[in-house]
ROLOMI-905897 format. One line per field, with one value per residue (C-alpha): residue number from 0; residue in one letter; x, y, z. Coordinates in steps of 0.2 Angstrom, whole numbers, plus 5000, padded with zeros to 4 digits. Example, Ala and Ser with C-alpha at 12.3 -4.5 7.8 and 13.67 -1.06 7.14 Angstrom:
k	[0:1]
r	[A:S]
xx	[5062:5068]
yy	[4978:4995]
zz	[5039:5036]
//
This chain:
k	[0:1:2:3:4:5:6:7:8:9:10:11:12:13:14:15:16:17:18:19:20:21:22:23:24:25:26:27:28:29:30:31:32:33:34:35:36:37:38:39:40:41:42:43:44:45:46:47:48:49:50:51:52:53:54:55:56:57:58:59:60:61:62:63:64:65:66:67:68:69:70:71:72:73:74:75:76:77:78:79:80:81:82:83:84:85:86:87:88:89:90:91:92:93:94:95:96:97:98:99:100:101:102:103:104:105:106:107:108:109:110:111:112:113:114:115:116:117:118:119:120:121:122:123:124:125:126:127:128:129:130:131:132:133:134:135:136:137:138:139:140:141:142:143:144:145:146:147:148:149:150:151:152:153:154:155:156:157:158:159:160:161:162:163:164:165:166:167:168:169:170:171:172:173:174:175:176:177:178:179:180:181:182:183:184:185:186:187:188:189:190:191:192:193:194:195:196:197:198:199:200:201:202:203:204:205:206:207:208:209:210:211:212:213:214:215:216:217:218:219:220:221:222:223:224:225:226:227:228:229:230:231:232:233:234:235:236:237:238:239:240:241:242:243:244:245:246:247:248:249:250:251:252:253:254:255:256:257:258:259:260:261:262:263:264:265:266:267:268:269:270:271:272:273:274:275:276:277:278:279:280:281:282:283:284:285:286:287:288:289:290:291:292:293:294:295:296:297:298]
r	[X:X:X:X:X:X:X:X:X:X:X:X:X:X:X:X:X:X:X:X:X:X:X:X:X:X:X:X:X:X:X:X:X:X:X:X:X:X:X:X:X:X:X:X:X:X:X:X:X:X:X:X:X:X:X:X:X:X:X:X:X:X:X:X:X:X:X:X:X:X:X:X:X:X:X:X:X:X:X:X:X:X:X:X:X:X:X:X:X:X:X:X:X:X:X:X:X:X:X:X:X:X:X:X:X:X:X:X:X:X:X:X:X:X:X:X:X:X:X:X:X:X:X:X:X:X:X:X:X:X:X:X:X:X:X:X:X:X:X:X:X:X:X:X:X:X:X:X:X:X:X:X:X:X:X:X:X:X:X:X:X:X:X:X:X:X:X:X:X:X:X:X:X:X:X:X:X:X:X:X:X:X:X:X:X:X:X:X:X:X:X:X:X:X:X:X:X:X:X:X:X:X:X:X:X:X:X:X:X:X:X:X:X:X:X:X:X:X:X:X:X:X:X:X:X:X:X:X:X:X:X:X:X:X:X:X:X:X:X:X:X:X:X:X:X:X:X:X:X:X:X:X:X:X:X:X:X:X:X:X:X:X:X:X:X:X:X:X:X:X:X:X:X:X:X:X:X:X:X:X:X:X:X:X:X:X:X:X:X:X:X:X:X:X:X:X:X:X:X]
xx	[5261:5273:5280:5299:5304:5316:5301:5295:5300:5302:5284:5277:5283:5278:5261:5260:5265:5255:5238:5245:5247:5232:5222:5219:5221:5233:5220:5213:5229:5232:5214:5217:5237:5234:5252:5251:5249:5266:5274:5263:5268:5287:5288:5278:5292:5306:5299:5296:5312:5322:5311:5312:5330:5332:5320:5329:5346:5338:5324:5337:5345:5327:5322:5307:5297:5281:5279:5263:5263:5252:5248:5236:5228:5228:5231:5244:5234:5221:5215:5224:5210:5210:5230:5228:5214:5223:5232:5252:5249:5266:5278:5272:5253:5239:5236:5249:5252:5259:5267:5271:5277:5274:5278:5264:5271:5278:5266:5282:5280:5298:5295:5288:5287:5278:5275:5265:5257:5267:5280:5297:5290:5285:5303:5309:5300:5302:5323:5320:5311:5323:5337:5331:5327:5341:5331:5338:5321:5303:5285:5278:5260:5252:5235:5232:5241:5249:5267:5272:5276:5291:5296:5298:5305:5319:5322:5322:5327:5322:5323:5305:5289:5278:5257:5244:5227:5217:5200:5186:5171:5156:5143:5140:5130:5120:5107:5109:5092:5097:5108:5123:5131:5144:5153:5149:5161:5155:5151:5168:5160:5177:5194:5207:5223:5237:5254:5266:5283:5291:5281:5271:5261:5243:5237:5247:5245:5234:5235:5222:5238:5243:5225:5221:5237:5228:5214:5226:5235:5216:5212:5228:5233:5218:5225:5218:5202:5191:5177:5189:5198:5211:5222:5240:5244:5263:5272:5285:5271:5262:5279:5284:5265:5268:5287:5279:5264:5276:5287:5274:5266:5283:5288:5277:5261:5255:5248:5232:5238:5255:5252:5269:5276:5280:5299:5299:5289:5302:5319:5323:5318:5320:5307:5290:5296:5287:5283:5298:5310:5302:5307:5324:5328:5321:5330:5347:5343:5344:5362:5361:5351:5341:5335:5320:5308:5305:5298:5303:5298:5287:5297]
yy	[4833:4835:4850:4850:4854:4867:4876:4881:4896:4896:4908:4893:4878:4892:4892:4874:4866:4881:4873:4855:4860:4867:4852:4852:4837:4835:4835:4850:4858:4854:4862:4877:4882:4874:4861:4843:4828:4822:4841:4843:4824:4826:4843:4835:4823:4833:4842:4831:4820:4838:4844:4827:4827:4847:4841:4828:4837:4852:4845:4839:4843:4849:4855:4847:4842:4834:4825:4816:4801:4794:4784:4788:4776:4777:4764:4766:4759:4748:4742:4729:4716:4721:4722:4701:4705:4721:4720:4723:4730:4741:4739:4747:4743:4740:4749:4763:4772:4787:4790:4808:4813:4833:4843:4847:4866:4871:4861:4856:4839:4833:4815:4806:4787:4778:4759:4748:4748:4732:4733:4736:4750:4757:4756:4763:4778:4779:4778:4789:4800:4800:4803:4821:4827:4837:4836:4825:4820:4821:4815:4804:4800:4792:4781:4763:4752:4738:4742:4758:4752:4742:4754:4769:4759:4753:4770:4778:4766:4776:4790:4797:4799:4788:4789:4783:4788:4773:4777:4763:4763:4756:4752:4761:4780:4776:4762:4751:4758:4775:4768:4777:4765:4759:4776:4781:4780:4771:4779:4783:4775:4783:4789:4781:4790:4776:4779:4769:4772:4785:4799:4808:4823:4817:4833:4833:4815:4819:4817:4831:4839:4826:4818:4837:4836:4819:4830:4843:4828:4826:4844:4845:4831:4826:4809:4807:4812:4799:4790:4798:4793:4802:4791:4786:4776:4774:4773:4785:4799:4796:4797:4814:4821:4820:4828:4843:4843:4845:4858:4868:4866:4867:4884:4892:4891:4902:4891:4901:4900:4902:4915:4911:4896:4881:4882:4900:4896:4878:4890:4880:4896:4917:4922:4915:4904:4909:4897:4903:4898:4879:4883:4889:4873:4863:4870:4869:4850:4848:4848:4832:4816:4818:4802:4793:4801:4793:4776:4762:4746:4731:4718]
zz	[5052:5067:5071:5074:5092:5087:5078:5097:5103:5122:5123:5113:5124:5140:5135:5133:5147:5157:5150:5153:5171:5173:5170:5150:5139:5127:5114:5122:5120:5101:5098:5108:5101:5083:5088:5084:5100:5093:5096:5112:5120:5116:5126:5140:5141:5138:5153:5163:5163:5164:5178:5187:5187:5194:5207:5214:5214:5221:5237:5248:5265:5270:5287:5289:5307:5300:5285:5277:5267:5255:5240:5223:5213:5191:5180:5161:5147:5155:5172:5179:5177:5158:5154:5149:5136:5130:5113:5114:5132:5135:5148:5165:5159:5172:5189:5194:5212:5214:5233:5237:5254:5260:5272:5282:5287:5270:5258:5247:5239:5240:5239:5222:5218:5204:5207:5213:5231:5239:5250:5243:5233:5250:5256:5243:5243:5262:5261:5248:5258:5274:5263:5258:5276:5286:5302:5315:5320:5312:5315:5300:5299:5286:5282:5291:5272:5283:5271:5280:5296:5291:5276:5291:5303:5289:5283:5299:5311:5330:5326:5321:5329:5319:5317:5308:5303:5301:5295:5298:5282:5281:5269:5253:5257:5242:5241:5224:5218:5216:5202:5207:5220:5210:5212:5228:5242:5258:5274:5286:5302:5311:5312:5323:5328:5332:5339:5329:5335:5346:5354:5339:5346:5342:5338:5325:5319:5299:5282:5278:5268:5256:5253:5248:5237:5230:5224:5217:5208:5200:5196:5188:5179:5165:5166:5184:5184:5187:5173:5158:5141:5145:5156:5152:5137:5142:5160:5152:5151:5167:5176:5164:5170:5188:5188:5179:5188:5204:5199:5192:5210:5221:5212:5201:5209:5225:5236:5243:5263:5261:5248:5240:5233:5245:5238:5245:5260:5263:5258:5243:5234:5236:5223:5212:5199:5180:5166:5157:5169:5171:5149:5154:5164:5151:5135:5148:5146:5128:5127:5140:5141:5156:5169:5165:5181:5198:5190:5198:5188:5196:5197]
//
């Protein structure tokens, strides 16, 4: 039977999304506080289209001078190679990306799309980007995908200092008898640092930053763990996940280097966030419908 969401006192929604963001399953969750999937999904949504929204009023106008871009694989539903066989397959089915752009000083994630992996999304996501940073001018590297050449150069015309980490693989590090090849990554052979546009200082040309936020994402979210069950049955809460998942890790979590938050450490905030204020700013968007998340659909 579901429990009404009036029937959770704000300690009780705290507690939950705390073990969501920590990496637990929503099944996992109902075991552990004795609350229904239904109880536990609607609050997952409630706080992610609430926390979605605060976070795009509230990362803009940001000083930023080196930024890293990226692009996660997962897939809502079923693969995409399955989504033909699948019975009454849900919009948004098949493989999903997630592009997040950080700032490689401050650690904030300020930039979230969910897509696909083609071009236009990677404009989007791009504009999107440019349109949150203050700075007059800022160095941009990001892996060798073909798309974000054109996507930075539309968003940010001249002026940035543009590079790209191109890494060159080879065959698989595990032979085919040992069985485990299938899962195996292939051997990096080498890295490449490319100047793309402007004059990017090559030191600083990486995405060791946001392909360690990738693995974050993977530690933190159940639905991305790789080999699991527990991947997204609908767009809606794959897009909800990610914008708890970021305000958990923009304000409440201390990030080990910094050792305070990267909203503290970026000026966005003064102080270390708790659950309860993530609940506060979630129960202030009752009264209002709040937007959908950063999804953008494929066309």
């Amino acid at each position: 039977m579901m429990i009404p969401m009036n029937k959770l006192s704000s300690e009780e929604r705290a507690k939950i999304l705390h073990l969501l963001c920590e990496g637990m399953s929503i099944r996992a969750v109902e075991r552990l506080t004795g609350k229904s999937k239904n109880t536990i999904t609607k609050l997952l949504n409630d706080a992610g289209a609430a926390l979605g929204a605060y976070q795009d009023r509230v990362l803009r106008n940001l000083n930023c001078e080196r930024v890293q871009v990226d692009e996660i694989w997962s897939f809502c539903y079923a693969k995409q190679k399955n989504v033909p066989n699948a019975k009454a397959a849900p919009e948004g089915a098949g493989d999903v990306w997630t592009w997040t752009a950080i700032d490689a000083d401050t650690k904030l994630v300020f930039g979230v799309m969910v897509g696909g992996r083609d071009e236009e999304i990677a404009e989007d996501f791009l504009q999107d980007v440019h349109d949150r940073i203050a700075s007059d001018r800022v160095q941009i590297s990001s892996d060798g995908h073909t798309v974000y050449k054109r996507a930075v150069k539309r968003a940010f015309g001249e002026c940035v200092d543009y590079g790209q980490v191109v890494k060159v693989y080879g065959a698989s590090t595990l032979g085919s008898s040992s069985g485990g090849a299938r899962y195996s990554p292939a051997g990096l052979t080498r890295v490449e640092y490319k100047k793309v546009t402007g004059n990017p200082d090559m030191a600083h040309i990486s995405t060791s930053y946001v392909e360690r936020q990738n693995l974050t994402m993977r530690m933190h979210m159940r639905r991305f763990t790789r080999l699991t069950n527990a991947f997204s049955k609908k767009i809606e809460n794959h897009v909800n996940a990610i914008s708890l998942h970021f305000a958990y890790y923009n304000f409440v979590r201390v990030h080990k280097t910094l050792r305070m938050s990267p909203a503290m450490a970026a000026g966005v905030e003064t102080r270390l966030w708790e659950m309860a204020d993530l609940v506060a700013i979630i129960e202030a968007a009752e009264v209002k419908p709040a937007k959908r998340g950063p999804y953008k659909k494929r066309a």
